[in-house]
N, C-alpha and C positions, 0 to 999 in steps of 0.2 A: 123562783130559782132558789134551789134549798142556801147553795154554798154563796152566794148573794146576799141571802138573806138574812145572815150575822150578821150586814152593815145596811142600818137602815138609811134609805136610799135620799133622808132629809139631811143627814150629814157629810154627805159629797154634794158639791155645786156642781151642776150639769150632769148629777148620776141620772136622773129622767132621761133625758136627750139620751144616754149612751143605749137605756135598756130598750127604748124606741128603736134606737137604729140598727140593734143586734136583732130586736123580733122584727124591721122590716125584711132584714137581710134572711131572717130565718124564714119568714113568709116568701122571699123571694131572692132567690142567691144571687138571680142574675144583677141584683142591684150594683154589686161587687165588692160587698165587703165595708168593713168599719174601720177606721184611724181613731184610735182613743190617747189624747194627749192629755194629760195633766204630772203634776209633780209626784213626787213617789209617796206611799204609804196609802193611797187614796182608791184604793181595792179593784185597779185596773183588772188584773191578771185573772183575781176572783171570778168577776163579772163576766169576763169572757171566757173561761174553763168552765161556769156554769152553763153555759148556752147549750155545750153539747148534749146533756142529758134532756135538756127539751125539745130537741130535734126528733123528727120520727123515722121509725126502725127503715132500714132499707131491704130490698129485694136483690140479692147478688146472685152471681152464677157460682156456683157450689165449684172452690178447688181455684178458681179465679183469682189472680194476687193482685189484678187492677181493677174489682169490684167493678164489671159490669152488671149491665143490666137485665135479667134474662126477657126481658119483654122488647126490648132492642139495643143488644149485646153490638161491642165496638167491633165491625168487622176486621179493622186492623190490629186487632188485640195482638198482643205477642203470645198471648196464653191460648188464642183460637187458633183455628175459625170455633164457635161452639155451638154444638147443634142446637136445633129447633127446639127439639123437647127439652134443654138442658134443665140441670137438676136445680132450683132456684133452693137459696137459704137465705134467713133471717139473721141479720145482725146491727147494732146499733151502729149510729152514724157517727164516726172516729173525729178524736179532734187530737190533731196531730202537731206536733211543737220542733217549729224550725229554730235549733238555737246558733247563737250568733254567731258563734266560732264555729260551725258545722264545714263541712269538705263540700267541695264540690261532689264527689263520688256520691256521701251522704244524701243529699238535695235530688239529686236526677238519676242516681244507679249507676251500674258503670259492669265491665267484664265482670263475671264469675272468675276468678282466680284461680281458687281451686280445684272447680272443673274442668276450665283451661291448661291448665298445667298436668291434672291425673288422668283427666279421660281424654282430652286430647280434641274436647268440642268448645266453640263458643255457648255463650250460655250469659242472658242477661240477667244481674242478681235489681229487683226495683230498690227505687229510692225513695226518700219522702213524697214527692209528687205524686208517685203511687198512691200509696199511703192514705193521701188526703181525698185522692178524687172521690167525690160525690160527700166530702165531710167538710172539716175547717182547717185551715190551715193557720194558725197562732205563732207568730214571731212577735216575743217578748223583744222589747230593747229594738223594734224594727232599726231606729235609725243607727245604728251601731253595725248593722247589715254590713258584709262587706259589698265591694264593689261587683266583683262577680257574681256575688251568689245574688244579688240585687237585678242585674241583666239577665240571668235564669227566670227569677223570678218572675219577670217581669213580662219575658216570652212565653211562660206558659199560661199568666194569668189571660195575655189577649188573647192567643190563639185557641184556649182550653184543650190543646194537646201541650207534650212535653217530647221534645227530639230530642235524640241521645247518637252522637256520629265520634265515637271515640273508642281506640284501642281494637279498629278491630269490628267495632260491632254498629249497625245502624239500626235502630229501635224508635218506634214512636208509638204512646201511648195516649189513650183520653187523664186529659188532669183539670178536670173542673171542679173549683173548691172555694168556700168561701173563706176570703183571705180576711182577718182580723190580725190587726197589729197594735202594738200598743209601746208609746215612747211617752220620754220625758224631756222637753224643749230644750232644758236648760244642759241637756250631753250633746246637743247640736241636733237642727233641721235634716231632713230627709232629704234628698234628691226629689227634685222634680217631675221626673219624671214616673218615680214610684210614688209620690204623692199624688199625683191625679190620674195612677192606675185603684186606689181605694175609693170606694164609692162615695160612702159618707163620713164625715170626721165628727169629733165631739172631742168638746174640752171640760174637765173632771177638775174640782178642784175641793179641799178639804173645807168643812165647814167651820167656822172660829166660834160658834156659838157653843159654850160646855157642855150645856144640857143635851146637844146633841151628840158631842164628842164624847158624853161620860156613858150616851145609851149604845156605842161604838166598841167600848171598852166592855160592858157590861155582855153584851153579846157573844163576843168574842171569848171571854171566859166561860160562860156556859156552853159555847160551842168546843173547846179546849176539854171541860171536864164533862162533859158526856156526848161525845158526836154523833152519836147514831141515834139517843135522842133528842138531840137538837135538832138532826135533819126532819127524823120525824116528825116533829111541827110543823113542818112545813111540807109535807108528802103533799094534803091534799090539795094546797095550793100549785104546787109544782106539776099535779095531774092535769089540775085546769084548764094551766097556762101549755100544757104541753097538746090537751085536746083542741084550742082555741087557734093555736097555731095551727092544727091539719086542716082545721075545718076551714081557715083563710086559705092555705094553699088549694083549697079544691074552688073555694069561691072566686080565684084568683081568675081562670081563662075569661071567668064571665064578666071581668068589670070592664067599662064602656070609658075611653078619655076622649069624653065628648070634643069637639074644634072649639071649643069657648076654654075648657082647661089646658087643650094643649096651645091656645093663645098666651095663655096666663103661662105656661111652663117657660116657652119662646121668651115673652115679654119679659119677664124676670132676669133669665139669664144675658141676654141682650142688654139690660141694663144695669146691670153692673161687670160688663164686659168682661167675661172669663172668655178663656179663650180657645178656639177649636168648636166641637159638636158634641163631648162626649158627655160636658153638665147638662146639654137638655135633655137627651138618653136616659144617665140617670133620674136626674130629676122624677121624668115621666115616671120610670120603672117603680121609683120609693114612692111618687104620689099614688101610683094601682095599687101598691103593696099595702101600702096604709089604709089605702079604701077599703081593702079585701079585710085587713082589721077591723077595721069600724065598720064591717059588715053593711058597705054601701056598694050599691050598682054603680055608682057613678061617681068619678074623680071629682071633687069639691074644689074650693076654693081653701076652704081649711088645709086639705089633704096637700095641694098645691103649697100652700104657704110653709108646713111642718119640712115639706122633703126638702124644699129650699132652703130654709135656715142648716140643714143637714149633711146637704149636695155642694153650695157653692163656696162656704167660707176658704176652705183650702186650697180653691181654684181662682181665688183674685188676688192672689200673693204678683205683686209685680217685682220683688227685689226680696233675697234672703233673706234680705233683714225685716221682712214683713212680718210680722203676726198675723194668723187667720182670724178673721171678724166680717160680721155684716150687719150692716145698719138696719136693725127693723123696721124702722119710719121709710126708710127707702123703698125695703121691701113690701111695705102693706103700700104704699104710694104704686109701683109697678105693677100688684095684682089688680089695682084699683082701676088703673088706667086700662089694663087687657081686659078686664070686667064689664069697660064699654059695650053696648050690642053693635056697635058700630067696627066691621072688619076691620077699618085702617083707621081704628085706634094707635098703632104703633107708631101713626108716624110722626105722634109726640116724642117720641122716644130720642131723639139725635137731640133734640131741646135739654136733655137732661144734663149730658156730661158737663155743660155753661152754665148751669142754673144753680140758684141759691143753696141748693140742698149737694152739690156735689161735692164732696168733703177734699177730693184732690185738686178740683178746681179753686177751690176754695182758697185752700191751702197756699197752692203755688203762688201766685200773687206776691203777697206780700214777705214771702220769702227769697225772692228772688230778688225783690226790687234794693235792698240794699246790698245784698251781696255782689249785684251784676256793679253798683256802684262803684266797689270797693276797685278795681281794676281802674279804672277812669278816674280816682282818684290820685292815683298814685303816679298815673303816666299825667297826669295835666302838671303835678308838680316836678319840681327839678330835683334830681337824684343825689340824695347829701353825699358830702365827702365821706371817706372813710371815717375819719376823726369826728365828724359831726353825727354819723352813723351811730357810734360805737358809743356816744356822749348819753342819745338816746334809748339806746338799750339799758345802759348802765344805768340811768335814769328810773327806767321800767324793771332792771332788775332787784333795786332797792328799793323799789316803793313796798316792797311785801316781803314776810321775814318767812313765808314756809307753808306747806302744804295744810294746813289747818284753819289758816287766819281768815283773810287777810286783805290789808288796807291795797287797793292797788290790783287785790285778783279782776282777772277777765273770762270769760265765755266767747269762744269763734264756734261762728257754723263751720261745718264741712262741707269741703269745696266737692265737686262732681264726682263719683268715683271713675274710673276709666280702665281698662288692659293694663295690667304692669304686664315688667319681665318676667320672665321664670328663673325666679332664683330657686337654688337649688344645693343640696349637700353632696360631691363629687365622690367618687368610690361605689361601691355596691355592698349598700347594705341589708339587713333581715329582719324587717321590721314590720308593722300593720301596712298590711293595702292600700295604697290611695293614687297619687298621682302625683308625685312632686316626683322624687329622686327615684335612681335605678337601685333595685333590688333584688334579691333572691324571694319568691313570694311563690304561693302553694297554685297559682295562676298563670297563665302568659304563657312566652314563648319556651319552648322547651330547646334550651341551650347545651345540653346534655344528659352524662347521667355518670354517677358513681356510687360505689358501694354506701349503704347507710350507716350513717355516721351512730344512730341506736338504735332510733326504732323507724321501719320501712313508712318513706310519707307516699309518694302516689309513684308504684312499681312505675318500672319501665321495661316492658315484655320485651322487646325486641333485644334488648342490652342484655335482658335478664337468660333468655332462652341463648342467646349468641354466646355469654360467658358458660352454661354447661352442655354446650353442644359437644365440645372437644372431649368432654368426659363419662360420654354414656356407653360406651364401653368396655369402661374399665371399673364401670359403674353396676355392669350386669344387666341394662336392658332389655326384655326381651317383650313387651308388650309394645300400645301404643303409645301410653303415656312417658313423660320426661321423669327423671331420676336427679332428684334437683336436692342442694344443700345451699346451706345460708349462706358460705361463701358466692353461692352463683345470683345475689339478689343483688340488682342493681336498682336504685331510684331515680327517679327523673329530677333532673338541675331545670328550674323554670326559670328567668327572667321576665318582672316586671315594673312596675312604679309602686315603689309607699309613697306613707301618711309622715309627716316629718312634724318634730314639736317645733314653731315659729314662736319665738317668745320678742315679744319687742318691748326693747327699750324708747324709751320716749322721753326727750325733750322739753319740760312743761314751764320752763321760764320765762322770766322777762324778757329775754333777748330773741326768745319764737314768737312772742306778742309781739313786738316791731315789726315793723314793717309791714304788717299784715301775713307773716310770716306761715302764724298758725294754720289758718284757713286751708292754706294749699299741703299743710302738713297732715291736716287732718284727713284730707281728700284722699291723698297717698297712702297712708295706714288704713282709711276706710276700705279703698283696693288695694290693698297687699292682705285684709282679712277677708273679703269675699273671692280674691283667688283660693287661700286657705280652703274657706270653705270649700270652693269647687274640687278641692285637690284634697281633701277628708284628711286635712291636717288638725293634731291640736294647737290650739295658739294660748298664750299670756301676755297679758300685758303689766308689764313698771313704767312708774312715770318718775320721772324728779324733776324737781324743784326747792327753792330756799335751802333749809340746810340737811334734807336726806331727802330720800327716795322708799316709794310705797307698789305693794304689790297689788295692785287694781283691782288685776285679774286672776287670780290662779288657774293655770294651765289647764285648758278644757276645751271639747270638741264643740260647743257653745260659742260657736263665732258671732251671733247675734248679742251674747251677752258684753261680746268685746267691743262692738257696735255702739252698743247702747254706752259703756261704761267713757268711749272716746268722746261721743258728743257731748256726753258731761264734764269732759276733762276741763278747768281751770287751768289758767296758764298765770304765773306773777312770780316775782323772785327770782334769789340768786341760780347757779346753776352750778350744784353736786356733780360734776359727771362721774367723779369715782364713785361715790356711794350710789349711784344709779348700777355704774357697772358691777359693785361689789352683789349687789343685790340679786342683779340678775346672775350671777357664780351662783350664788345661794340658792337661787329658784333651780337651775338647771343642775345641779350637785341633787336634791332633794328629788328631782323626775328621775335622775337618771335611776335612783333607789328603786320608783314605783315602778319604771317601766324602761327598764335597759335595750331594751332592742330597738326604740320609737332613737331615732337622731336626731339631734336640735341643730335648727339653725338661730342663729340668734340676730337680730334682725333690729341695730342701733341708729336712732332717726335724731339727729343734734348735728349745731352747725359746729361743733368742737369746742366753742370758747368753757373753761372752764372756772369761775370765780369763786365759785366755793369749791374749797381742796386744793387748786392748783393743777395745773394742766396735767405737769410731773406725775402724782400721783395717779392722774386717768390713764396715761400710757404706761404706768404702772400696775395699774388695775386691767386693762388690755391686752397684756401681755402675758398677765400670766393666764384669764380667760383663754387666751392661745395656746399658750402649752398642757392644758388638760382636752389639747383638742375639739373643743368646739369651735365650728364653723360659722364665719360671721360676715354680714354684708353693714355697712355703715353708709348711712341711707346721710348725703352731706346737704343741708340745708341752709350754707351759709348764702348771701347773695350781695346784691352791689356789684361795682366795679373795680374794685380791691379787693381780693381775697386772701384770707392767712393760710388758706391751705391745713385748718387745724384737725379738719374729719380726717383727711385723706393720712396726715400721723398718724391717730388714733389706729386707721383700719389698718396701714403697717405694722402697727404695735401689734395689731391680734392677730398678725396673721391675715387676714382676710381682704377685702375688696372694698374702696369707696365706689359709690356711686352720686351723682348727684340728682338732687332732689327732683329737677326738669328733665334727666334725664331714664328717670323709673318708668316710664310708659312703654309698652311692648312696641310700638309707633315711633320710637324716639331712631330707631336704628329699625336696618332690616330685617327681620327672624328677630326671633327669639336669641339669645344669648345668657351662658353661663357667668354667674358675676361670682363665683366662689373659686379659688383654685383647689388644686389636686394637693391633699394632704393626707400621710402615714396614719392610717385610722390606730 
């Protein structure tokens, strides 16, 4: 691969794996494509913009704009029917780049406007789907995808046609393409479901050794000062690799996945229980493909092992907040087992998920046994007074001077996570895609249409033709077509749900370490961040403790990293609540800079008491949070049989909603319910 081959392929970790999985894909499309994850700088993008030049030339029907095939041409082409003899032309195979912020129109095509309007015919103009059939289709930044154009995506990849039933027009095309995509974890996880429509994943990572990183560097500048012969070096190699490839796709009908490999395919996936049928499909498809490479007849036991480590990692994610991985020992252990000559070898296999080597089995155990404890402790003893309560915390909130130290810090697990409610920002705002609040969004329901405010986002024909109807006579028409001026252009008003910034303040004193306080607080913020995620919210987190407060998290689509940063939160010391609250002003003052249309909700988890600063200063600090208009839910964790009522201040001071802590489960009441009121945006 010439444009590859500036970075040599020992200074990315897991750069092998990726160039395997793009030549299994190039040997064989129907694998479905590659997920390339690692962190930025580490020549994702390169890697997979080279691939196209190694593909071989196609055969199309000459004039054709959805590149059939003239050997067996789609009879429902929208460009056919096209005869028998049609005129077949040569051209290379396109690799086409879905970018993030793309329209729907963009993505799947949409009316002819133009010709709609002058000549007075419908007329479908193609879209990217087009475009890509029979090549690749490249979405950089996949997981930044919006939501829509994600469910497009996602019907054309299975069905390998692309519907189009809008404005007017009902169109259906062939869209078979190999999808590569390529993110970086740490902007936030994909959906699920467009996770396990890619075949195979690979994780890329830079290498820390210099001498590899300086022969990175060194490349790169000779490819900077002369590129044409820098490629050149590498022509003949890139011939090679590009002959090697056709000659696998021709060897490809003839390779044999004997009953003993596709035991081994079953058995693998079976035991590390992904779920559904569609990793042993793959699987199979990448272990033929790779056979066809290695120029064997017959699907191996190797070829079985390579597609697996390549197929299943992204399909045993049981919670967002997983990372894809798979245990090789486990895996050489399952080929090993289906390797028996004995048919019902398998039915070792239910033996696994109990056994020594099962890392969740394993696991669970001894994490649960003190936790479930912690509940049964608390109810077998008698429930202190208030004053004996409060003696305790004060206790815990003076053994430790502050976020740094400290004499007296603690670590709580996190409790279950569960359904919250839908808390949400009230009004209709105009912000990124997702799913929390209602919005004005380039999607959804079409609630209207008014003139464009500058420049025309997705016409509205009917609004558009009914405003210059009344004027084509004084307009002078005498043909078919309409006689149309800017004033007669109307846009369509969509209604649907955005992405909202959740930034949570957090609690992290001595007085959430009592009682066991933390555990269940952690459990709550853990689901209030995987709703986030489900809802392609960005989140932040601040914590305070001792004498300020610190920004954990900064604001990021990376809900996993907020995850991870909770389970390590420390809890000791006094409790800041103003400098918690000041802080989060400061966070959300500084977003609103990067990204003014995204709304924050700010999302405060303290049982109110405040020892450092003084209560005064917190509902001081609350209040004016309120009048620069952000919206705020105050998440009330105080507990006992005496309560000060000091969250539920707080959340009057901003403006916004207490909630209590036992009360945050979407189960807690019936429906769903809004916890934010209606406020003057």
């Amino acid at each position: 691969m010439s444009a590859s081959a500036r970075y040599p392929f020992s200074a990315v970790v897991g750069m092998d794996d990726l160039k395997l999985a793009l030549l299994i894909n190039a040997v064989s499309p129907a694998v479905g494509g590659v997920l390339v994850r690692g962190e930025k700088g580490t020549a994702k993008s390169t890697v997979v913009r080279a691939l196209a030049t190694l593909l071989p030339d196609l055969d199309v029907v000459d004039g054709c704009r959805f590149a059939c095939d003239p050997a067996d041409p789609d009879p429902r082409c929208p460009d056919g029917p096209h005869p028998e003899d049609a005129v077949p032309a040569e051209r290379s195979a396109r690799l086409v780049e879905l970018p993030v912020g793309a329209s729907e129109d963009r993505l799947v095509g949409s009316l002819d406007i133009e010709r709609a309007l002058t000549e007075g015919v419908k007329a479908f103009e193609p879209g990217l789907l087009a475009a890509a059939h029979r090549g690749v289709l490249y979405v950089d930044e996949v997981n930044l995808l919006h939501d829509h154009l994600v469910d497009l995506l996602l019907d054309a990849a299975a069905m390998g046609r692309s519907h189009v039933e809008r404005e007017g027009v009902s169109v259906a095309h062939a869209a078979r393409f190999l999808l590569v995509g390529t993110m970086n974890p740490e902007e936030g996880e994909l959906r699920p479901q467009l996770l396990d429509r890619f075949g195979l994943t690979v994780e890329v990572a830079a290498t820390r050794e210099p001498t590899e990183r300086a022969e990175v560097v060194r490349r790169r500048l000779a490819f900077e000062t002369a590129p044409e012969a820098f490629a050149a070096g590498y022509a003949r190699e890139d011939a090679e690799l590009a002959d090697h490839i056709r000659a696998a796709r021709k060897r490809l009908p003839g390779v044999v996945l004997t009953d003993a490999a596709l035991r081994q395919v079953t058995a693998v996936c079976a035991a590390f229980e992904v779920d559904g049928l569609r990793a042993d499909i793959v699987t199979a498809r990448a272990a033929m493909a790779l056979a066809a490479w290695r120029d064997h007849t017959e699907v191996t036991s190797d070829d079985v092992r390579d597609a697996a480590r390549l197929a299943l990692p992204h399909r045993r994610r049981r919670d967002p907040f997983d990372a894809p991985d798979l245990d090789e020992d486990r895996l050489q252990e399952a080929l090993d087992q289906a390797g028996d000559d004995d048919p019902k070898g398998p039915e070792d296999a239910p033996e696994e998920p109990g056994g020594p080597d099962d890392s969740a089995g394993s696991d669970s155990s001894p994490q649960e046994s003190p936790e479930s404890a912690a509940p049964d402790d608390a109810t077998t003893s008698p429930p202190p007074s208030s004053d004996t309560g409060h003696q305790q915390e004060e206790q815990q909130e003076t053994s430790g001077a502050g976020p740094g130290q400290q004499t007296g810090d603690t670590t709580s697990e996190a409790g279950e996570p569960y359904r919250p409610r839908l808390l949400s920002v009230s009004g209709i705002g105009q912000g990124t895609p997702g799913r929390r609040s209602r919005a004005e969004t380039p999607y959804g329901r079409t609630s209207g249409a008014r003139p464009p405010r500058e420049r025309v986002g997705t016409l509205h024909l009917t609004e558009t033709l009914r405003a210059a109807a009344p004027h084509q006579r004084a307009r002078g028409r005498t043909g078919p077509g309409l006689r149309l001026q800017s004033s007669d252009l109307r846009e369509a008003v969509r209604e649907g749900r955005e992405g909202n910034l959740v930034l949570f303040c957090v609690d992290a004193s001595g007085s959430m370490a009592a009682r066991q306080r933390m555990r269940a607080v952690k459990g709550a913020v853990l689901s209030l961040l995987l709703d986030a995620y489900q809802r392609r919210d960005k989140v932040g987190l601040v914590t305070f403790r001792g004498r300020g407060a610190e920004l954990d998290l900064p604001p990021t689509s990376s809900v996993e990293a907020g995850a991870r940063r909770l389970r390590e939160l420390r809890t000791g010391g006094r409790t800041p609540l103003a400098a918690g609250l000041l802080r989060s002003a400061y966070v959300l003052r500084v977003e609103r800079l990067r990204d003014p249309r995204r709304r924050p909700l700010l999302v405060v988890v303290t049982d109110g008491r405040a020892t450092q600063g003084g209560l005064d200063d917190a509902l001081r600090a609350g209040a004016w949070i309120g009048s620069q208009g952000v919206q705020s839910v105050v998440v009330d964790c105080e507990s006992g049989a005496v309560r000060l009522g000091l969250a539920g201040r707080l959340a009057a001071a901003m403006g916004g909603t207490a909630v209590r802590l036992e009360e945050l489960g979407a189960d807690a009441l019936s429906g769903l319910v809004r916890h934010t009121r209606h406020r003057a945006a």
